[in-house]
C-alpha positions as CSV (number, residue, x, y, z in Angstrom):
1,X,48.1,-37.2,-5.6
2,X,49.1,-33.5,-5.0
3,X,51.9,-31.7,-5.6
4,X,53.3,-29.3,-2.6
5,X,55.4,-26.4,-3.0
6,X,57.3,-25.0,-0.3
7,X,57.3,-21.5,-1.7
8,X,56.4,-18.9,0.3
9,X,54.3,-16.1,-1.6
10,X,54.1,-12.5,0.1
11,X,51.1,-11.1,1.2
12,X,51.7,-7.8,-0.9
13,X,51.1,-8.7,-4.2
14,X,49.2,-5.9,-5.2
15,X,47.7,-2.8,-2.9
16,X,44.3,-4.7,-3.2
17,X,45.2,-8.0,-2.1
18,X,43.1,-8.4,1.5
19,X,45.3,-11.4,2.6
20,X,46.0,-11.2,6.3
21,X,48.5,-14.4,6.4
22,X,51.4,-15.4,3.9
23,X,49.6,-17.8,0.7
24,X,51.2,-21.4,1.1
25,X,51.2,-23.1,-2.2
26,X,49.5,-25.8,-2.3
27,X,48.0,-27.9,-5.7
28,X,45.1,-30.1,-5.0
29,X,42.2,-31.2,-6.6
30,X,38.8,-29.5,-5.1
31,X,35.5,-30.0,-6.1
32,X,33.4,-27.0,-5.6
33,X,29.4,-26.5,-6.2
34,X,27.2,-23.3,-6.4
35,X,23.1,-23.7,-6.4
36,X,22.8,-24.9,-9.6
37,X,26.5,-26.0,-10.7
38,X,29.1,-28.2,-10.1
39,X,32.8,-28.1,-11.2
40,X,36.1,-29.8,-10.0
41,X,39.7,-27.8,-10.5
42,X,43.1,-27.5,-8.5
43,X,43.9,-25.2,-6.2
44,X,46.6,-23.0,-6.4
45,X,47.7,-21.5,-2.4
46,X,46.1,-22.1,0.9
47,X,46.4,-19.7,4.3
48,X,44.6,-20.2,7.1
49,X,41.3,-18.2,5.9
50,X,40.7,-19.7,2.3
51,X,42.3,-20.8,-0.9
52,X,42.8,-20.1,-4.5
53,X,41.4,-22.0,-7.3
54,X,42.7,-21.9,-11.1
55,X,39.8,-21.9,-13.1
56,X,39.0,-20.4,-16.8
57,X,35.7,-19.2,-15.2
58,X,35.5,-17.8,-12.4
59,X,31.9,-17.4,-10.0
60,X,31.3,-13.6,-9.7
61,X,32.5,-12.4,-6.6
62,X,30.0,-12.8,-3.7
63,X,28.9,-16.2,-5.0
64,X,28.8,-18.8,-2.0
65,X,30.1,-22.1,-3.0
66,X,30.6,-25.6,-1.0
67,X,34.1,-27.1,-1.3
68,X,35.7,-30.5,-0.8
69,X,38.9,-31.0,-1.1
70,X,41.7,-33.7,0.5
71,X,44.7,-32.4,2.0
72,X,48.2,-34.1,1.4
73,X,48.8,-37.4,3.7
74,X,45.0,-37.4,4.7
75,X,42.5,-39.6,3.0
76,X,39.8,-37.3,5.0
77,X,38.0,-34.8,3.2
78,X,37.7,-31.2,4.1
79,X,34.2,-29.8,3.3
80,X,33.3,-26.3,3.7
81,X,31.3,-23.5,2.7
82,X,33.2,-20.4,1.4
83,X,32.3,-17.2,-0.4
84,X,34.3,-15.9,-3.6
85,X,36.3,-12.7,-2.5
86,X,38.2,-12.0,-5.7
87,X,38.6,-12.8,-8.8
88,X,41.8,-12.6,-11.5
89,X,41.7,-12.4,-15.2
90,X,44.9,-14.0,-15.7
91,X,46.7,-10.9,-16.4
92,X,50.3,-10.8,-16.0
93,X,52.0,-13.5,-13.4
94,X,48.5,-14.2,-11.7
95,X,46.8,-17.3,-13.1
96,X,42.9,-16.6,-14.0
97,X,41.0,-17.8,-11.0
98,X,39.1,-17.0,-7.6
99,X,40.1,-16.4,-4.1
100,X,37.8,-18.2,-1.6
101,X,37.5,-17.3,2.1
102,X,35.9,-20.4,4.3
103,X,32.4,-19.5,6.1
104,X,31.9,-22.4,7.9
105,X,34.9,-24.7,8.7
106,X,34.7,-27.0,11.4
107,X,37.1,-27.1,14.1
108,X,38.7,-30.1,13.2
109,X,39.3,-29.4,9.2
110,X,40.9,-25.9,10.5
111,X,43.4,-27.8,12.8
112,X,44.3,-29.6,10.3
113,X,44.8,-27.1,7.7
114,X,46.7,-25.1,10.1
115,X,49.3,-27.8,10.8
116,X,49.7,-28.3,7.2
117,X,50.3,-25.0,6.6
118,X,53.1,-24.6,9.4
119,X,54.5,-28.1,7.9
120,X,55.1,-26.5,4.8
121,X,56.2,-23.4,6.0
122,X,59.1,-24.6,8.3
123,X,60.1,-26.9,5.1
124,X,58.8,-30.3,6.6
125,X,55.8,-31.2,4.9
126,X,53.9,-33.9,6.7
127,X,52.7,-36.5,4.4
């Protein structure tokens, strides 16, 4: 089951942070995969251009990765392709972890990623 947050996280948390859209918090489970790996965490955020996942180890920035994840009130998977952008130590307030932007996502996983997103935003999540 996953747990949503309604926060709302700014885009500005640091003068590095290349975020072009608000983080949405969002806690699900997401198996990810790189050639020769395979690993299965919980995401921290979601915006329309990738997520965040909490892990103790991190893939070096650059590494490309294939994710699955479900989203809340949808027994369909998303599967994508995404690329690790950055990665935290857990320094401070930031959990350690990577940021992943989505390569490839179809049209209809984006749809549906972008309605949960404005769900949680205006306070109505749809589940």
């Amino acid at each position: 089951m996953a747990r949503v947050s309604l926060e709302r996280q700014d885009v500005a948390d640091d003068t590095s942070d290349r975020r072009r859209t608000l983080r949405t918090e969002l806690i699900v489970r997401v198996a990810y995969s790189t050639v020769d790996e395979m690993f299965s965490e919980f995401t921290r955020d979601i915006n329309e251009g990738g997520l965040f996942i909490e892990t103790e180890k991190p893939k070096p920035t650059g590494t490309e990765v294939t994710l699955s994840f479900n989203l809340p009130g949808s027994d369909e998977s998303v599967s994508t392709i995404g690329r690790v952008v950055h990665v935290t130590s857990g320094d401070g307030d930031t959990p350690p972890g990577m940021g992943i932007e989505f390569e490839e996502l179809s049209s209809d996983d984006r749809a549906r990623i972008d309605a949960l997103i404005r769900s949680l935003r205006s306070g109505s999540p749809g589940s």
